[in-house]
N, C-alpha and C positions, 0 to 999 in steps of 0.2 A: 319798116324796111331799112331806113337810118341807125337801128338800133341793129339789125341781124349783118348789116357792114361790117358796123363797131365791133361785133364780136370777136371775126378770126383774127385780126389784129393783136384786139388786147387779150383773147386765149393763146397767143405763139409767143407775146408778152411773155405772159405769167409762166409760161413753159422754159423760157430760158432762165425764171430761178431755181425748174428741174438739179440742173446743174451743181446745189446745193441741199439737195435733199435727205443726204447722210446725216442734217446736221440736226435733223428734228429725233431722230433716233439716240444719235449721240447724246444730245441733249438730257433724253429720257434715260437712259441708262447711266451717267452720271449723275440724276438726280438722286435715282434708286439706287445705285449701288452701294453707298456708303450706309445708305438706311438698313438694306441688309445683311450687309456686314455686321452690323453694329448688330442686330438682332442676333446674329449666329453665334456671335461670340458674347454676347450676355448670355444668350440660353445656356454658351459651351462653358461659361465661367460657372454659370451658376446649376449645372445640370441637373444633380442630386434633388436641388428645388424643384425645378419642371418639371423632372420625373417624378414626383411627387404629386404635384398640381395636376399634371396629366391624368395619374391614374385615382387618385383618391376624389369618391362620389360625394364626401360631406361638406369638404371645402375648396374641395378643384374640380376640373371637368370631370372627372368618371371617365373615362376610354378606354376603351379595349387595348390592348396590347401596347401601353403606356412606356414601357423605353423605347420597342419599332416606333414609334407617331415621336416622339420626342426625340430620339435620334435623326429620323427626317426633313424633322421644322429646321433642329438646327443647320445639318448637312446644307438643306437644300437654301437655306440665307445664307448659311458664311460661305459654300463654295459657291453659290451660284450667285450674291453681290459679286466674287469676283471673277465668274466668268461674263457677266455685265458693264464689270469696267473697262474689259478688254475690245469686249466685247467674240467670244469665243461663245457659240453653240449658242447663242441668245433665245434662237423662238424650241430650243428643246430644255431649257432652264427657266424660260419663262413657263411653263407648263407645272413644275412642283409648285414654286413660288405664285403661281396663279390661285393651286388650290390650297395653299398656307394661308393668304388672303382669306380664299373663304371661308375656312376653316377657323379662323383666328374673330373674322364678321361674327359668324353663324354661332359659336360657343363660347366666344368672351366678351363679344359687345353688342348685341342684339339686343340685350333686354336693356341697354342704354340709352336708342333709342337712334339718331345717322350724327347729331352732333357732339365733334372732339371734347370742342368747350364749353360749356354749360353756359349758353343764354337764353334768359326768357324772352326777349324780345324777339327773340327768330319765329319765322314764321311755321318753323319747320318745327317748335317746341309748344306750339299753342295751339293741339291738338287738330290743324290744317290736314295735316300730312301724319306726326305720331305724335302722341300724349305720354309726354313725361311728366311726371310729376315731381320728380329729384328736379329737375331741372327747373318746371316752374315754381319751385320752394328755392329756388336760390337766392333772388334776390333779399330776401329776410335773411340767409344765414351767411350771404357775404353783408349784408350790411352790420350785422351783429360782429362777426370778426373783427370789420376794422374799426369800430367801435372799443373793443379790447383793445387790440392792437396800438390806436391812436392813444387811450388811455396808460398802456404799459408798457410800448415799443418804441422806438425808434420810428415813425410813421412814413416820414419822408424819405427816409433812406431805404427803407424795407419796398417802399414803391419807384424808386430811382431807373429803375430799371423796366418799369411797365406795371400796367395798374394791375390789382389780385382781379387775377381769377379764378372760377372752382372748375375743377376737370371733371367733364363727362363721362370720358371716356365711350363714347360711342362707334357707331361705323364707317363713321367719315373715314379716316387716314388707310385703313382696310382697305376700302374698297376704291379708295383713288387710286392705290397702291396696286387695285387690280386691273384699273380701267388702263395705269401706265401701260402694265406689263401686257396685258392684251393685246395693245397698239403694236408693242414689242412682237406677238406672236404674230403677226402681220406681217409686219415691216423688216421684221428681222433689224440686225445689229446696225444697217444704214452702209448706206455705200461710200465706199473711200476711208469711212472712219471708223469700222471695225474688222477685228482678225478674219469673221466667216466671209467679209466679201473678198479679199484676198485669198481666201483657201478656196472658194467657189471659181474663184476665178481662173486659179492654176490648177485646179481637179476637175470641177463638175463641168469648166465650158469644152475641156479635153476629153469628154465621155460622149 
């Protein structure tokens, strides 16, 4: 009964950090938004290549209609990072960018297995969860590298900067990427700190 007192107190509590809750959106959308910027305009620099990868079955995805899908990856990262940083039209751009994610999971890192960076000691690489085998062969082929490396490099200096590691390349970053943007199609762009809540506010609450 002590405990069901406590409650509305500390629920009117937590309620007046309401007050602040533009800033978990914001947050999100300046996480992401540089990341897809940065994607659009790689694809856009390098397009001639994606459009390649996209359509060709022996060494890229194979897709159907491989400039439409590669025109849209790119469009929909480089304008819609920055309609995320503005925060402008957020839960109708998080919608392309949702299924870019998937699509980027499901056809380029799927058979890699959920982890970025290639550790055998995760639980998620020792066949718990998925069985990679690139991954539990690493340890031998990073410990070989810097065997080379220490033998013919600069050892120290080539690790100054953080210790080697080997890239997975799996569906981690994807699919956080989608878990953001999903929140995004929610929550929308956050109140006070992006352009749709100010256009909702001078259009939609006047309809």
């Amino acid at each position: 009964m002590r405990l069901l007192n406590l409650y509305t107190p500390l629920h009117k509590l937590l309620d007046k950090s309401l007050v602040f809750e533009g800033l978990a959106p914001l947050l999100l959308r300046l996480y992401l938004a540089p990341v897809m910027i940065q994607g659009g305009w790689t694809k856009y620099q390098g397009f001639d290549g994606i459009l390649d990868w996209f359509g060709h079955a022996d060494y890229g995805l194979g897709l159907p209609f491989p400039f439409v899908l590669a025109f849209l990856a790119t469009a929909a990262e480089l304008v819609g990072g920055l309609f995320l940083l503005i925060g402008l039209a957020t839960r109708w751009v998080s919608i392309p960018l949702m299924l870019t994610m998937l699509v980027a999971a499901f056809t380029v890192h799927w058979p890699n297995g959920w982890a970025a960076i290639a550790d055998a000691n995760s639980w998620m690489s020792d066949g718990t969860i998925i069985l990679n085998e690139a991954v539990l062969n690493m340890p031998d082929k990073l410990a070989a590298a810097k065997v080379v490396l220490q033998a013919h490099g600069n050892y120290e200096r080539l690790t100054s900067s953080g210790k080697l590691v080997v890239l997975n390349n799996g569906i981690e970053f994807a699919m956080t990427y989608f878990i953001m943007l999903l929140s995004l199609f929610f929550s929308g762009g956050g109140k006070y700190t992006s352009v749709d809540f100010f256009l909702a506010k001078k259009f939609i609450a006047k309809t």
